[in-house]
C-alpha positions in Angstrom: 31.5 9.8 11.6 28.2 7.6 11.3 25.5 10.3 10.7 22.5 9.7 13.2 19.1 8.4 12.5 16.2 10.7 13.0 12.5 11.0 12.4 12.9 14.2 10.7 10.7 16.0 8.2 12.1 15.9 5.0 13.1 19.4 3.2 12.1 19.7 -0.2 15.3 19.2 -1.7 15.0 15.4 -0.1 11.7 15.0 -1.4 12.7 15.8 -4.5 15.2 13.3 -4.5 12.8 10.4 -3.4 10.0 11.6 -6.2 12.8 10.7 -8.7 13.7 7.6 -6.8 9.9 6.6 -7.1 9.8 7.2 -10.5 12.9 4.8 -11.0 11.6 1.9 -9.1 10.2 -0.4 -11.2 7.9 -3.5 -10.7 7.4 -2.3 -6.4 3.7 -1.4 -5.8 4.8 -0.2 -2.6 7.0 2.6 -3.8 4.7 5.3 -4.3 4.3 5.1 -0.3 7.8 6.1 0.2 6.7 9.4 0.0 4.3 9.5 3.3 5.6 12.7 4.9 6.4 11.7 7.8 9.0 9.3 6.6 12.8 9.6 6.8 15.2 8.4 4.5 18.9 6.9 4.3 19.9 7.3 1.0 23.1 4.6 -0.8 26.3 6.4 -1.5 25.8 6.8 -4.9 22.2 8.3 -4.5 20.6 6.0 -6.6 18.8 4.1 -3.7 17.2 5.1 -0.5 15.6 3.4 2.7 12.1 5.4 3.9 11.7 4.6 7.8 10.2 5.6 11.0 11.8 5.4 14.4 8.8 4.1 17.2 10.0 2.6 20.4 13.7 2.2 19.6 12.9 0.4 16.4 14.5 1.9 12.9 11.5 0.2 11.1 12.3 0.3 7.3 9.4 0.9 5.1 8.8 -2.1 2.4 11.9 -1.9 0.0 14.4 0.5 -1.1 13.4 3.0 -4.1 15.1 3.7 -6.8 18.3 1.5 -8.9 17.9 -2.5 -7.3 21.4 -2.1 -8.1 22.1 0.1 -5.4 19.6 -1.2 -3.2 22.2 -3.3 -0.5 24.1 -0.2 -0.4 21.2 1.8 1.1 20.3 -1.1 3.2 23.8 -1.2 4.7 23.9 2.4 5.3 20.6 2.0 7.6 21.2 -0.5 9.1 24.8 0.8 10.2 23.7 4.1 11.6 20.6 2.3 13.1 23.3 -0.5 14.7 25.4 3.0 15.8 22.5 4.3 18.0 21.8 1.4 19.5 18.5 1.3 17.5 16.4 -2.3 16.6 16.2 -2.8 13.4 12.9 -4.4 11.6 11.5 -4.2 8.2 7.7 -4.1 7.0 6.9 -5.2 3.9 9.7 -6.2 2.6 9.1 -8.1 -0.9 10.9 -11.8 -2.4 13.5 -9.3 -3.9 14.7 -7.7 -0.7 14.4 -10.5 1.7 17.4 -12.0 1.4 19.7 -8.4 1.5 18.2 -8.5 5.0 18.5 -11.7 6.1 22.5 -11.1 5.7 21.9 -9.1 8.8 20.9 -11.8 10.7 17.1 -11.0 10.4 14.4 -13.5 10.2 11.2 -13.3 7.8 7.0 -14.0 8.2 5.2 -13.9 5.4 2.5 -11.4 6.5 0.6 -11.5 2.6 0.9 -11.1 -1.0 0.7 -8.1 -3.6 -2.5 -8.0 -5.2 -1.6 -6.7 -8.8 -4.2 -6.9 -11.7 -2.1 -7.2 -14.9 -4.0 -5.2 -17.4 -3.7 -7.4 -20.6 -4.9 -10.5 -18.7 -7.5 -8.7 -16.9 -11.5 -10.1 -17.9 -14.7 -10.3 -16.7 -15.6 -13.2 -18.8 -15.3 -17.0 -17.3 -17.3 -18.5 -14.3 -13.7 -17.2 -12.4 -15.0 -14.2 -12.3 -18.6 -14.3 -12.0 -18.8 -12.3 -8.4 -17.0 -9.0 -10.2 -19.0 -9.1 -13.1 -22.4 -9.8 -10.8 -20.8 -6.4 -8.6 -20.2 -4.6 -11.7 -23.1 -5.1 -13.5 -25.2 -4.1 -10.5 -23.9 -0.5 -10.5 -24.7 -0.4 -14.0 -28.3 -1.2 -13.4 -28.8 1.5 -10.5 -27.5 3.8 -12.9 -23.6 4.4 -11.5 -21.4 6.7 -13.9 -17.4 7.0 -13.0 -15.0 9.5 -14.0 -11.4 9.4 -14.0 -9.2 12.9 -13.4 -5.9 14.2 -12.7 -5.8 15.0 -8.6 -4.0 18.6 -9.5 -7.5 19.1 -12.2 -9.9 18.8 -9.8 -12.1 21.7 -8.9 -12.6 23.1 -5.3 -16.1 21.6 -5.4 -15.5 18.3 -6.3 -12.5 18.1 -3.9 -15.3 20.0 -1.1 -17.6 17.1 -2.2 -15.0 13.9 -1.6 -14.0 15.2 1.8 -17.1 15.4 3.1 -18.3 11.8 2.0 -15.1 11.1 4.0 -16.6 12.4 6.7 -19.6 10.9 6.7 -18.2 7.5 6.2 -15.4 8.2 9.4 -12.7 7.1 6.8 -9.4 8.4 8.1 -6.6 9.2 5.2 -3.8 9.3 8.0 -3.4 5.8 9.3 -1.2 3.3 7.5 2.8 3.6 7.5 3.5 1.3 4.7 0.8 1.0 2.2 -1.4 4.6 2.2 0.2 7.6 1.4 -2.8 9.4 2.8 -3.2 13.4 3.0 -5.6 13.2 0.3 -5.5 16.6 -1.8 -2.9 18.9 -0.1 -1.1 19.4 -3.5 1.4 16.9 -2.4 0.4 14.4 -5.2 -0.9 16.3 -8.1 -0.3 13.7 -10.5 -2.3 10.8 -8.6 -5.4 9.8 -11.0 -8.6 10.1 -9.1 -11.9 7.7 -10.4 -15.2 9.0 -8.6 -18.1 7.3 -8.6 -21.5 8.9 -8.5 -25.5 7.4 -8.4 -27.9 8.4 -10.6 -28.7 11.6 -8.6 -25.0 12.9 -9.2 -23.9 12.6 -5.6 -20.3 10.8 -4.8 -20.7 7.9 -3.4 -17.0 6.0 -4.1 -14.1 7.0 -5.7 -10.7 5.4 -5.5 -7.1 7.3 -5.5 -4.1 5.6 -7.4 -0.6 6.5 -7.3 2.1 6.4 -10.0 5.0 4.0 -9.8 7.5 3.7 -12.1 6.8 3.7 -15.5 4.2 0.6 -16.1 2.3 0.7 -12.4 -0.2 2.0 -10.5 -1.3 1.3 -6.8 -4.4 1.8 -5.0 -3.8 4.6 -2.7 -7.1 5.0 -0.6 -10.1 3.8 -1.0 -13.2 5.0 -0.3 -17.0 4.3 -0.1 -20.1 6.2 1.2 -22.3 4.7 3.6 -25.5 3.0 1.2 -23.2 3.1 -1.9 -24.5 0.4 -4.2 -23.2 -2.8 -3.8 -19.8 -3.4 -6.4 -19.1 0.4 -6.6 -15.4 -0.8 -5.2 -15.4 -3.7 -7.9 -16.7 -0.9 -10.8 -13.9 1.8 -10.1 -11.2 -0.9 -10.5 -12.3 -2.2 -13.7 -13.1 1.0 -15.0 -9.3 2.3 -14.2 -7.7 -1.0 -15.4 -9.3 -0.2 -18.5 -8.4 3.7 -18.8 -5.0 3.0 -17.3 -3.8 1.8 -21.1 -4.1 5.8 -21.7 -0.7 5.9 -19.6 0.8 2.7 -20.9 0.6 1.2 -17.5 0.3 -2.3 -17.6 0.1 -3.4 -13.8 -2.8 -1.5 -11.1 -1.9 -2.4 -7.8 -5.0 -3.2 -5.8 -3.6 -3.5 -1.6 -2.4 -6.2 0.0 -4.0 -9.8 0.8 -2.9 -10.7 4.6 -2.4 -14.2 5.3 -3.9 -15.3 2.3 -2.6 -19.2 2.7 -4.1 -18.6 5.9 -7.1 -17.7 5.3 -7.5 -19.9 2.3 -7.2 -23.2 4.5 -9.0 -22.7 7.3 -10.5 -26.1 7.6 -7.1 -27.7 7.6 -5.3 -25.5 9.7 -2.3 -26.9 12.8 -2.5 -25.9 15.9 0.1 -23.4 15.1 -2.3 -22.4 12.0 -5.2 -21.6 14.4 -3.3 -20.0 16.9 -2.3 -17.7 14.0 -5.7 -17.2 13.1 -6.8 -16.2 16.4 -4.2 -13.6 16.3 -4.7 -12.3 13.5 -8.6 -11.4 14.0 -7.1 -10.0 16.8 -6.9 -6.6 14.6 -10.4 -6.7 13.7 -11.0 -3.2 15.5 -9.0 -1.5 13.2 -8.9 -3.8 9.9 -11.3 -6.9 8.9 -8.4 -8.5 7.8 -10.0 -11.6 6.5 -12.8 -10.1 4.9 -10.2 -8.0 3.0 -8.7 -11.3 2.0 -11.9 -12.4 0.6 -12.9 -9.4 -1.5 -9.7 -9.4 -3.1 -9.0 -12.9 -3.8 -11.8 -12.2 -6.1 -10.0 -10.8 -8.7 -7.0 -13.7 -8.6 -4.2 -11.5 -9.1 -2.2 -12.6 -6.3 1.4 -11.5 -6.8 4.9 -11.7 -4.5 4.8 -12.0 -0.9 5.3 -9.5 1.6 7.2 -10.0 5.0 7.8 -8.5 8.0 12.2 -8.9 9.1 13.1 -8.8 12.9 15.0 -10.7 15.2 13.0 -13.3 17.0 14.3 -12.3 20.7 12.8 -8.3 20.0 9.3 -9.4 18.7 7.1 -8.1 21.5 9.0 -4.6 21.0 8.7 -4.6 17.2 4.9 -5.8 16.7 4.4 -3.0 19.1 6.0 -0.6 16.9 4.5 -1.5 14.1 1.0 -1.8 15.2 1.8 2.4 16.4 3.1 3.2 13.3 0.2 1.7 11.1 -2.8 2.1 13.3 -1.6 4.5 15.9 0.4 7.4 14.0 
C-alpha cells in the first residue's frame, strides 16, 4: 500500500532523522532549511535520503534537493513523487539545484532557472582589488562610526541579548516566519542551538544588525536570517559577513552561503533584453511588495561569488496552480 502524503508535524524521532541527514549533505546551501517545522518528509528506502515538502493547493511542492547520501537521492525522489502521483497530487519542485534537475526531469518535469547560489569560498575571499572596492568602502565605514561584532553559539546566548535581538526585530517589522525554502526562521526557540549568531552593535552598545547562519554539512554555512535596525550604519550587512567568513576557519568551514541571487542573467542585461526578457522583468518586479528582488541581486553580486543555479520543476500545463502555491508557501505561510 502507497503511504499518503500529509502536511504533518514531524515527531521528534523524524526530526532527528533529518538533523542527521543535514549533517550528511554535503556541498547543498539549502539543506539546513530542511528543517523548517512545518515541513514533511518522504524518506528513500534505505533511509539515507529524504524529500522535505509542503502540500498548498493540491501541489506536493518539494523543497530544494533531497538531504542526506546523493546516492540515495532518486530513491527518495521516486518515493515522493509516487505517493504524490497516488493522491492525485501536482507535483513541483523549488529550488532544485544542477545536481537534482535532471532526477526530475525523468518525471517529465520542465525547469526555469529562477537564480544562483551565492557562496563566498573562504580561501578566495578578499577585500583587496578594485573588484571589491564597494565591500571594502561598506566595511570600512562601520569601522569609522565605531561598529564592534561578536560572533556566539545561538544555545550561549543570554536572555538579555536574545530580549535585545527580538525587539530590534520588532522595530524593523522583520518577520522570521516567511520563506519555505531558504529561511528556516523561528529565531531562538531552542530549535537550532548550534546556529552561530554575529551581532552587530554601534558605538553606544545598542544592536543594530546581526546575522544568523546555519550549519550544513561539514565545510558550509548558510545565511539564515538577516537582519538590520532602522538607521544602522551603512555596510553593517557587508561587515557581519566578512567578519564570519573570517571566524568561520575556527570550524573548518570553507564555504558561507550568503542567499540566493534571482534572475541574475536577468538583471545583469537589462539594456539588451527580448521581448520575452522584458516581459520577464516586468514580472518579476511584480514581487516588489514582498521582496526587492533586483536590489537583492545588486547587493549581492557585489561580492562575485555566484555559484550553481537554482530552478523551479513543474509541468508547463499546471503553471498558474503551482506559482500560486509557491507564492503561499513563501510569502503567505
Amino acid at each position: 500500500m502507497t503511504l499518503p502524503l500529509r502536511n504533518e508535524v514531524s515527531d521528534p524521532a523524524t526530526r532527528d532523522r533529518v538533523v542527521h541527514l543535514v549533517a550528511a549533505s554535503e556541498g547543498d546551501p539549502l539543506a539546513p532549511f530542511a528543517l523548517r517545522p512545518e515541513k514533511s518528509y518522504v524518506f528513500s528506502p534505505d533511509g539515507l535520503a529524504a524529500v522535505g515538502y509542503r502540500i498548498k493547493l493540491r501541489v506536493a511542492v518539494a523543497s530544494g534537493d533531497p538531504i542526506g547520501d546523493a546516492e540515495s537521492w532518486p530513491a527518495a525522489i521516486e518515493e515522493f513523487v509516487i505517493r504524490a502521483r497516488a493522491q492525485k497530487l501536482r507535483v513541483a519542485v523549488l529550488g532544485a539545484s544542477e545536481r537534482a534537475r535532471p532526477l526530475w526531469e525523468r518525471y517529465h518535469l520542465g525547469h526555469l532557472s529562477i537564480g544562483r547560489d551565492v557562496v563566498v569560498k573562504r580561501s578566495e575571499f578578499t577585500l583587496h582589488g578594485r573588484s571589491y572596492r564597494n565591500v571594502r568602502q561598506a566595511i570600512q565605514r562601520t569601522h569609522n562610526s565605531g561598529v564592534k561584532v561578536s560572533i556566539h553559539i545561538e544555545g550561549d546566548l543570554d536572555d538579555g541579548t536574545i530580549a535585545e535581538l527580538r525587539a530590534m526585530m520588532k522595530r524593523s517589522q522583520r518577520e522570521d516566519t516567511r520563506g519555505f525554502s531558504m529561511i528556516l526562521g523561528r529565531l531562538f526557540d531552542g530549535n537550532a542551538p548550534t546556529a552561530i549568531v554575529a551581532i552587530a552593535r554601534d558605538v553606544d552598545g545598542n544592536v543594530v544588525g546581526a546575522h544568523r547562519y546555519l550549519r550544513a554539512g561539514r565545510s558550509d554555512l548558510s545565511l539564515d536570517l538577516p537582519l538590520r535596525a532602522r538607521g544602522a550604519p551603512n555596510g553593517v550587512d557587508e561587515r557581519l559577513i566578512a567578519e564570519v567568513v573570517d571566524w568561520s576557519a575556527q570550524l573548518g568551514v570553507e564555504r558561507v552561503s550568503l542567499a540566493f541571487a534571482p534572475f541574475p542573467d536577468l538583471f545583469a542585461n537589462r539594456a539588451n533584453l527580448s521581448l520575452l526578457g522584458r516581459l520577464g522583468y516586468f514580472a518579476a518586479h511584480l514581487l516588489d511588495p514582498m521582496i526587492k528582488v533586483e536590489a537583492l541581486y545588486r547587493y549581492l553580486r557585489k561580492f562575485r561569488a555566484f555559484d550553481q543555479e537554482r530552478y523551479v520543476m513543474l509541468r508547463w500545463r499546471q503553471v498558474v496552480r503551482v506559482a500560486l502555491a509557491f507564492l503561499l508557501l513563501e510569502f503567505g505561510g
